[in-house]
N, C-alpha and C positions, 0 to 999 in steps of 0.2 A: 504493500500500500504506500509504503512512502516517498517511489517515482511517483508515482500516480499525483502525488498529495504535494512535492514539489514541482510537477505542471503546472498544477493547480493556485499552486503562489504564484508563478510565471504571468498564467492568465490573467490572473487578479492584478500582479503589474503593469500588464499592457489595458485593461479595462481601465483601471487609475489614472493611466497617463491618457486616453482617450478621455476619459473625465475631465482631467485637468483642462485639455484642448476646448471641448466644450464648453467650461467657466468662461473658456476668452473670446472664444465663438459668440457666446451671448452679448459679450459688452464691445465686441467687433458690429457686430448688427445691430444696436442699440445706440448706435456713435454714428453710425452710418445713415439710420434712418432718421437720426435728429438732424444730421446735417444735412439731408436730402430736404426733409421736411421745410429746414430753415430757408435753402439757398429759394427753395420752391415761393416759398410765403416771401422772403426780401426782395428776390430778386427776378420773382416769376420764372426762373429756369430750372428744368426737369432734366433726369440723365434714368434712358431706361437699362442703361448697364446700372446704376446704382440700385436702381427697384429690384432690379435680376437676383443682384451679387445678395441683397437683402434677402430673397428667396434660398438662393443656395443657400448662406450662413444658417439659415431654420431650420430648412431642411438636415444638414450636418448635425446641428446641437442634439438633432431628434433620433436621425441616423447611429450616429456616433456614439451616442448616449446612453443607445438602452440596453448596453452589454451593462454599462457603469451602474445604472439604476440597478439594473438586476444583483449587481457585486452589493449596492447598498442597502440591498432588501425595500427598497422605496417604491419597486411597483403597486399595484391595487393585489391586495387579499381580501379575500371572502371574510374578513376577520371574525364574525360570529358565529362561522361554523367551524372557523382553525382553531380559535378559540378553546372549544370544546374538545378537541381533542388531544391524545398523547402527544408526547413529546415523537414516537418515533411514529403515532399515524401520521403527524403533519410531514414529517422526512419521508413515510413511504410516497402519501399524495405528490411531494413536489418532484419524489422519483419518478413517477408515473408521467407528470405533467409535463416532466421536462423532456422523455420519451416520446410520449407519446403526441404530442401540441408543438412545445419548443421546437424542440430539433426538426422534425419535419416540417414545422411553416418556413424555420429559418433555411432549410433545405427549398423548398420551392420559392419563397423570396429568391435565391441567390441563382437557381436556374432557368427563373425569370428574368430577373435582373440584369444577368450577364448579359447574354445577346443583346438588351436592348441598348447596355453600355456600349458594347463593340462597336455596334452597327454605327452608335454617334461621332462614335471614337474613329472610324475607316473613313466615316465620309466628311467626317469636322463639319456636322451639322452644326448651323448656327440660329440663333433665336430669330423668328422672322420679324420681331421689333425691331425699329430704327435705332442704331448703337447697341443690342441686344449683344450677349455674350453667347461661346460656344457653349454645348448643351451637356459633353461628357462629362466633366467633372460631375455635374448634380445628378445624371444618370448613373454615375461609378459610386456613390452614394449608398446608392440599393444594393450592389452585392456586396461592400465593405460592410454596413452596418451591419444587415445581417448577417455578416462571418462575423465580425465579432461578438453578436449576441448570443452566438452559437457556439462560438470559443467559451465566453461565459459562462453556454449554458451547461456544458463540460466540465467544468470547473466547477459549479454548484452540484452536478451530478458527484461528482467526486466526492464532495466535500459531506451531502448526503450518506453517501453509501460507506463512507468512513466511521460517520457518526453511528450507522446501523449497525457496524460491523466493530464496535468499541475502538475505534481508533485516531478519534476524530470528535471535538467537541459538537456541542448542536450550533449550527449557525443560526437557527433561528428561534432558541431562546429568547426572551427580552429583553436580557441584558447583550448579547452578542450581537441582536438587530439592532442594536441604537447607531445611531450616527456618530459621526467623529460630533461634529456638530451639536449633538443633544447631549452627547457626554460632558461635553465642555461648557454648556451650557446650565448642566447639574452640579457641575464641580464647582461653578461661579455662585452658584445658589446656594453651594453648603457652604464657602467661605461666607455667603454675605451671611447667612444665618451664624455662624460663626463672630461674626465681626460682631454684632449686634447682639449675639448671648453676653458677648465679654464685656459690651457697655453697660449692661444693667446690674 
């Protein structure tokens, strides 16, 4: 188990750093669309390469992303009926899930997807808007994203079948699902509760 389980840290680093990407992805498109919006409003002039590029960057953060969400446990659960069950029914379900849904959507995404990258890719199809950008990057989009949800989702497989198999803690405990984010957020809360025991 313990290749298997250092893959699986591997993937969790390459999901991270595509995370990270996406943090800047967002305030790249966010920077873009104010200053579109602005030049539009001051100066009455529009650039339909900037509307495009603001398209691609969405699409990426969403692409790109949902290996990451899935490494953070932030997708949507059914939570009132995980809730209710064991610790290792919810690890069998997400075994199941991730066989039997993940893997194969991300599998047809990605044999979808390709061809229609190529094809943009061979002919440098370009946007039929005036000053419009080429079209492959936001079409190579679809089979990246889904490879890496599917890398992901391998790595949560893993990580599952560790835990079922005593080798491997639960990742989705409550304390092991929290964010980096919510951790440090409780940690602030018990100093300030701290700070403010000491004054009275």
């Amino acid at each position: 188990m313990t290749p298997f389980l250092s893959m699986s840290r591997l993937i969790d680093q390459i999901s991270t750093w595509a995370g990270k990407i996406t943090m800047w992805l967002i305030l790249a498109t966010t920077l873009i669309s104010a200053g579109n919006a602005l030049v539009r409003k001051i100066f009455n002039q529009s650039s339909n390469g900037l509307l495009e590029i603001q398209w691609y960057l969405f699409a990426a953060v969403f692409m790109l992303g949902a290996g990451y969400g899935f490494l953070k446990n932030s997708h949507v659960r059914i939570d009132f009926i995980s809730s209710k069950l064991s610790e290792r029914a919810r690890n069998w379900v997400d075994v199941l899930g991730i066989l039997l849904v993940l893997l194969p959507f991300c599998a047809i995404g990605i044999a979808l997807g390709w061809p229609f990258f190529m094809q943009a890719f061979t002919s440098g199809e370009i946007s039929t808007n005036a000053g419009g950008l080429i079209r492959w990057p936001a079409y190579g989009l679809i089979p990246l994203g889904f490879g890496l949800l599917a890398l992901q989702g391998v790595s949560e497989l893993i990580k599952r079948v560790a835990f079922l198999t005593g080798n491997g803690p639960d990742v989705l405990s409550a304390e092991a699902s929290k964010s980096d984010e919510q951790k440090h957020i409780e940690e602030l809360e018990k100093k300030a509760a701290e700070m403010l025991a000491g004054d009275k």
